[in-house]
C-alpha positions, 0 to 999 in steps of 0.5 A, spaced: 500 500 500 505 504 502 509 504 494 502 505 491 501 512 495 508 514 493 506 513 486 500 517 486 504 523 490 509 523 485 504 523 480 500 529 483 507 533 484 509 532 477 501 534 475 502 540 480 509 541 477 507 541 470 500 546 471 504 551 475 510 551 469 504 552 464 501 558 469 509 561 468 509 562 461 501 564 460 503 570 466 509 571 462 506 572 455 500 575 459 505 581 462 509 581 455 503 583 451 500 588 456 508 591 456 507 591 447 500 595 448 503 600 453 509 601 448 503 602 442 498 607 446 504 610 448 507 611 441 499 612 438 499 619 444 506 622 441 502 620 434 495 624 436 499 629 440 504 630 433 497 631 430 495 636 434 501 640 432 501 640 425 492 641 425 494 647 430 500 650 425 496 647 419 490 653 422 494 660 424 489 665 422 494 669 418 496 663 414 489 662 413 488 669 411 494 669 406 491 663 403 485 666 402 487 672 399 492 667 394 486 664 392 482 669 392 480 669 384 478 662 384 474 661 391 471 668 391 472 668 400 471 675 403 472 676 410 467 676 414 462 682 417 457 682 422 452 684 417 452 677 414 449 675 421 441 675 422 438 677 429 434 672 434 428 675 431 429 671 425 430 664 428 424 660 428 424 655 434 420 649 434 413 649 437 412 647 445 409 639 444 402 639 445 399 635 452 394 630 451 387 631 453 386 629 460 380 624 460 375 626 466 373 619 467 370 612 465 367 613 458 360 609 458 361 605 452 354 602 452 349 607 452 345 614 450 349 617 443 349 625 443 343 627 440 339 621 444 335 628 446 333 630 439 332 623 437 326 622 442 323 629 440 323 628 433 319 621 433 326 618 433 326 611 439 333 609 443 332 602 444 338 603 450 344 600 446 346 606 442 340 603 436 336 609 433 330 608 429 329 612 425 321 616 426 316 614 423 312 617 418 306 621 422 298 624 418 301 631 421 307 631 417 306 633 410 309 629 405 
């Protein structure tokens, strides 16, 4: 029984001993590969902040100014005035939304239709679903 325990020791030290290499290298890599997207973020700001430069030195207003003016002829741009701007007065803002009507209460769906009252005048009968019968014809109607 007793060489059987060590056989197994063995084997569960040499599986922990192999997993724990493999955790080795896996870390490694993992700590190579945060150190190579560190180095590129890093030359991707010099590059942003180089172009922010140039954008910046690309748009002096007198080098805009002197472009203007050299290509006067072709572009026809004109410095511009206050008079090329209009008041608020001008500006039409959209309408407010309008609410939606607030509802007073339960609605009667079964019931007398407006005109109900008309109906009962004119010969017309409701026979309390919402069906009016048209009036019948009377001796003291002219035809």
């Amino acid at each position: 029984m007793r060489p059987f325990l060590f056989i197994i020791s063995a084997l569960v030290l040499m599986s922990l001993s192999f997993w724990a290499y493999r955790e080795n290298y896996a870390t490694q890599r993992a700590l190579k590969d945060v150190s190579n997207l560190n180095r590129e973020i890093a030359a991707l700001r010099e590059a942003l902040s180089q172009q922010n430069a140039e954008w910046a030195y690309l748009n002096r207003p007198s080098r805009l100014r002197d472009l203007a003016a050299l290509n006067f002829d072709s572009l026809g741009l004109l410095p511009m005035e206050p008079g090329q701007f209009s008041s608020v007065d001008h500006v039409v803002f959209p309408l407010p939304p309008v609410a939606a009507p607030e509802l007073g209460g339960l609605i009667d769906t079964v019931g007398v239709l407006d005109g109900a009252g008309d109906a009962s005048q004119n010969g017309s009968t409701n026979d309390g679903e919402g069906h009016i019968e048209p009036p019948t014809a009377t001796s003291e109607e002219p035809l």
